[in-house]
N, C-alpha and C positions, 0 to 999 in steps of 0.2 A: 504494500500500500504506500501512496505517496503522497503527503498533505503540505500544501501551502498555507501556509502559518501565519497570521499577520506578527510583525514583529514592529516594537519601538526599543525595546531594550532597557523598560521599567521593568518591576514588581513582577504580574501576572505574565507576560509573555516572557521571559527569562526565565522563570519556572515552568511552563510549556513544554518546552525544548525536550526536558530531559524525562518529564510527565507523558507525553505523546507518546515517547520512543519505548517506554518502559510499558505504558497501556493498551498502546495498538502496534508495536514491533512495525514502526512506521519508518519512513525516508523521510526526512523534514527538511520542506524548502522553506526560508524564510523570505519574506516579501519585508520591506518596509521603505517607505514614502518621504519625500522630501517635502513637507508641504510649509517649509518656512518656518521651521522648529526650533532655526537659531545656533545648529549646534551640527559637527561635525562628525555625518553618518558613517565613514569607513568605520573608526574602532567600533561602531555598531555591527557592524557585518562582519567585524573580524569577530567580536563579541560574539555574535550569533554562532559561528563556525567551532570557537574556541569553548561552546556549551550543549555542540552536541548536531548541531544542523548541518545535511551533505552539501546546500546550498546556499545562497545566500541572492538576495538581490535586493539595487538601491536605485531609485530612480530620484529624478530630480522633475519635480510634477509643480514647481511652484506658477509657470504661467502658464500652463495648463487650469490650474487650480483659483485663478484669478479670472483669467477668461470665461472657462465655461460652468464657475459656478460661483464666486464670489460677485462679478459684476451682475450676474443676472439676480441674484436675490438683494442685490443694490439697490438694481432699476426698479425694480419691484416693492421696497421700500421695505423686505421683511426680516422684522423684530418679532420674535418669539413673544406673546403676551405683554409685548410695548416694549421690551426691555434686551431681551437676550440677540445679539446678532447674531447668532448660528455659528459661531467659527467651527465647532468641534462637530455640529449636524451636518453644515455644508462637506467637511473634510472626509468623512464618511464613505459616502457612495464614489466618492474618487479612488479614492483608496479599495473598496470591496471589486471595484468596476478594474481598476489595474491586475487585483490579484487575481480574478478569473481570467485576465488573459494569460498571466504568466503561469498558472495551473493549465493552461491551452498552449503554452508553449513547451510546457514541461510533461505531459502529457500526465497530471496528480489526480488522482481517483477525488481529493475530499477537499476542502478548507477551511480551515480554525481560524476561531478570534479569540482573544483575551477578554472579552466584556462579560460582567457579573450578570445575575440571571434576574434582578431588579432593575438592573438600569434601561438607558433608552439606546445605548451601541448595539447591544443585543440585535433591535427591532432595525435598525437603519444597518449593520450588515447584511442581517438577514434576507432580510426582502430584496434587498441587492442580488446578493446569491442567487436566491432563485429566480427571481429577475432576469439575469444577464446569464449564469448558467446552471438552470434547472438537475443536471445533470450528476452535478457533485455533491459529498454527502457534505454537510453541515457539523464539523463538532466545536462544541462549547465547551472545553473541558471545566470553565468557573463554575457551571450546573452539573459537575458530574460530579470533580474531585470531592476528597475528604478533605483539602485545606479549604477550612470553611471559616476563615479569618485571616486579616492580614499578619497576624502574630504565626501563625501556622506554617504562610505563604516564606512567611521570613525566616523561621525556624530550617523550613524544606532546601531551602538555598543554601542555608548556611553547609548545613550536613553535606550538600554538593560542593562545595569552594563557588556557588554562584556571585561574581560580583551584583549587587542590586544597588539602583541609587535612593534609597530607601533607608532609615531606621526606626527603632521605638521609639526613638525622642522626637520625629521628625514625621511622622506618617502621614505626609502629603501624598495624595496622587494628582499629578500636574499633566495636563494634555496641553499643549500650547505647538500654534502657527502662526502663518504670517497675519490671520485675520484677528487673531484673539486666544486668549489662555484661561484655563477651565482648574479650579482648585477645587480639590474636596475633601471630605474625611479632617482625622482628627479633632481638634476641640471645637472645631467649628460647626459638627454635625449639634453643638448647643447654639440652638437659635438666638438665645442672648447672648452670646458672647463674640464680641469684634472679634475679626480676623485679626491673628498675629500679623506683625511688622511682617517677619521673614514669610511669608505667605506668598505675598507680591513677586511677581519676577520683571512683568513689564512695566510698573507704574511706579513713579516717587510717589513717597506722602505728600500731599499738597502741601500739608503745614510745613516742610521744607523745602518747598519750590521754589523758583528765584524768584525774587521781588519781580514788582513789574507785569511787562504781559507782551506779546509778540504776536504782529497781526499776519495773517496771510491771505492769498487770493489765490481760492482754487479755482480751475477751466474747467467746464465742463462740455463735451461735446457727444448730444445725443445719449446724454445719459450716464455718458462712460467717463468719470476723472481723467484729465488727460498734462494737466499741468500744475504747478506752482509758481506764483508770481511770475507768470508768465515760460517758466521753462518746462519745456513739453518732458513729460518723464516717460515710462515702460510705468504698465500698472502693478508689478510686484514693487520699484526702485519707489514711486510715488508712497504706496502703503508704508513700507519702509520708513521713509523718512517721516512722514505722519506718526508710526509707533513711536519711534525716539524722539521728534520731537513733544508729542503731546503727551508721551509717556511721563520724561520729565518734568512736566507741570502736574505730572499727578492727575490727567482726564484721559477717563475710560474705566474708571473703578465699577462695578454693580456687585450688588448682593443682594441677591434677592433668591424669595421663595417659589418653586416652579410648581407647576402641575408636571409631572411626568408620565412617559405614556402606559405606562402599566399601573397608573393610579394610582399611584402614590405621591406623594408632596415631598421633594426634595429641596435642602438650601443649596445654593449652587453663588459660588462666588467667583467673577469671572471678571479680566480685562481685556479690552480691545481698544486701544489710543481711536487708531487711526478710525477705524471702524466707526466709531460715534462720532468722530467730525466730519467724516463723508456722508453718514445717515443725515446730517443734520444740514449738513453743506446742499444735501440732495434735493432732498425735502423744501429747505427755502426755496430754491430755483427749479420748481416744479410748483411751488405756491401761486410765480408770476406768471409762469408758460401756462398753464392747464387751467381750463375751464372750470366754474364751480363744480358742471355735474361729475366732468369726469376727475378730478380730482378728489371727491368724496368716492366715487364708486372705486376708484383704485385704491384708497386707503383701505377697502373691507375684502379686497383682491388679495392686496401687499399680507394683511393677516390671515386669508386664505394659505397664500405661499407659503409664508412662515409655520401654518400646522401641517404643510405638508413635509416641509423639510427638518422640521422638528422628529413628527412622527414618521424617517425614513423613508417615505414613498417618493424620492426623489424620480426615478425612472416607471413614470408611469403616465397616462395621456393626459390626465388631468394639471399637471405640474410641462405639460409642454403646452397645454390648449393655457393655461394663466400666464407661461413665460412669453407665449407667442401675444397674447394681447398688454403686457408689461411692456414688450419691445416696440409695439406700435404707440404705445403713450408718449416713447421718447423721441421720436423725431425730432422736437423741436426744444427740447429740454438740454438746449445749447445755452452757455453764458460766463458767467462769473460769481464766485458768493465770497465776499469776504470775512471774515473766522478771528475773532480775537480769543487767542488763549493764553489761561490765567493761570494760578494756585486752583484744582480742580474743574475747572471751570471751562468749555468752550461756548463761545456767542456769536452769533450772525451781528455784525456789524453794516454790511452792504451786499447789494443784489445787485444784477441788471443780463440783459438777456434782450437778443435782437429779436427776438419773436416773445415779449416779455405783453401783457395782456391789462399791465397796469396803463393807465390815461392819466397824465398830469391834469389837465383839464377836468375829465368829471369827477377826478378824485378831490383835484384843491376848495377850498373855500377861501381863497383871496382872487385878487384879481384874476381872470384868465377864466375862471369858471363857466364850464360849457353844458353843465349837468340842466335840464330843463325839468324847474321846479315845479310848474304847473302839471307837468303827469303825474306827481305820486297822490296827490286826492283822490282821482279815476283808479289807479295802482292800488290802493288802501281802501276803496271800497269794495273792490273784487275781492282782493286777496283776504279780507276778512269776511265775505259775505256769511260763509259758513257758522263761524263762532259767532256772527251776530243773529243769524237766526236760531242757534244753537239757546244761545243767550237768552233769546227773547223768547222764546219757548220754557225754558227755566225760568223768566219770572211769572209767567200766566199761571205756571203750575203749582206755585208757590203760596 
């Protein structure tokens, strides 16, 4: 038998490696993904190798991973329940969609993930899999084994010579890309209690941010981020500079409580600099381009989006029939938004946009005013006829 592994070369898949081999007398390819993680995959592959794996493979999927699934739940404008931008949902079906080719290259009967049997990776591998290749068996070894705690998980390694980056004092699990970073466990699974300092990996404290505040001008064209202050960047190089800078200021912090898709209620504490000043950057220059109706009907789309790629069904019609009318909203959602960022803090300072919907004229009330005052009486008794017959039927009745 021969299974393609997902591997990052934390906790659960480090212990995999040598669990598979010993459970199903397996060949074990590891697969694992560049998806802007920050950190240098060979020793992960040598890792892999050096713990029991016949193979090993690394791919570098970061504009890949920007193109065809960070910019579209951009455009689309989706926040998990207002708040979560997807980094670790979106990173997902890339990553399951890579490894069933390389199980098609390798010619692997099966392939395994590391995700626990409450969480929501479970559900967004899964459905991947069978998705893209029906064909192969599925194993979960975190719903099978008897390490049924991370003390266990840690215990098992040791007894191996496993290196893990992992200890008792320290029991972070840390998923982090280029889009944002996903913290869990430990003392924070206490709802009162702040996230430790050492928790963060992309954000300063604000309370030690530099004084001051540093303004920027993003471009946007059709949708897609495309520059700063004017210099045209690559969409990985742009996000980039977004994390480090707005990182440093400490904006992109969330904590908050989720609904998860197996129902239960998790705290999920997560940064994404950049992420929240593009959502925000977007959003204002799509306030002046887009019309009230379609602008409200894409807001309750964008959180369509977002439970579809929450709950994994990324590759399925419904998530290409939302992304296809996402992409027709942008046309014209070409412009400029200017962004002052603070100590936690980013703010829309300036808009504008050559297909921008705002009228100096019927907006001002000083000179120049073009608005014709004399239709809103006609306006105003239409548009209320309803509640005033409404009305006046509740006092006869009275």
């Amino acid at each position: 038998m021969k299974i393609v592994c997902a591997y990052s070369g934390g906790l659960d898949t480090s212990v995999m490696i040598p669990w598979l081999k010993e459970h199903y007398d397996a060949e074990i390819v590891t697969y694992t993904g560049d998806l802007g993680q920050g950190e240098d995959l060979e020793p992960i592959r040598q890792k892999a190798l050096r713990t029991g794996a016949n193979d090993a493979f690394v791919d570098d999927l970061r504009e890949r991973f920007v193109g065809q699934f960070i910019l579209p739940a951009l455009q689309a404008g989706a926040l998990y329940e207002g708040v979560y931008p997807l980094h670790t949902a979106l990173g997902r079906p890339l990553l399951a969609q890579r490894m069933v080719e390389v199980a098609e290259e390798v010619g692997a009967d099966a392939v395994a993930h590391g995700c626990t049997g409450k969480g929501n990776d479970q559900v967004r591998f899964e459905v991947a899999f069978q998705s893209l290749g029906p064909h192969l068996k599925i194993i979960a070894p975190l719903r099978e084994w008897e390490l049924t705690t991370r003390e266990l998980e840690i215990a098992y390694a040791e007894e191996r010579g496993i290196d893990i980056p992992i200890t008792k004092e320290k029991p972070y699990s840390i998923d982090e890309n280029l889009w944002g970073c996903a913290i869990e466990c430990g003392e924070m699974e206490d709802l009162w209690v702040e996230p430790p300092p050492d928790a963060w990996r992309m954000t300063k404290d604000p309370s030690t941010a530099p004084r001051g505040s540093v303004e920027i001008t993003l471009g946007f064209e059709r949708g897609v981020p495309v520059s700063i202050d004017g210099k045209t960047m690559s969409g990985v190089a742009l996000i980039n500079f977004l994390n480090k800078l707005a990182g440093d200021y400490g904006v992109g912090r969330m904590d908050m409580v989720e609904n998860r898709v197996v129902g239960l209620k998790s705290r999920e504490v997560y940064e994404g600099p950049a992420a929240v000043v593009l959502h925000l950057a977007h959003l204002e220059l799509e306030r002046i381009v887009l019309d009230r109706a379609t602008f409200d009907y894409k807001r309750r789309v964008g959180q369509d989006f977002a439970n579809i790629v929450y709950e994994g069904l990324w590759f399925g019609p419904l998530r290409e029939a939302l992304q296809a009318f996402g992409s027709q909203t942008q046309e014209r959602v070409t412009g400029e938004v200017r962004v002052r960022i603070s100590a936690g803090l980013a703010r829309v300072t300036g808009r504008r946009s050559p297909y921008s919907l705002y009228d100096d004229g019927l907006a001002t009330y000083s000179d120049g005013d073009t608005f014709d005052r004399t239709t809103a009486e006609g306006f105003l008794a239409i548009y209320g006829l309803s509640y005033k017959t409404w009305g006046a039927l509740q006092r006869r009745n009275s």
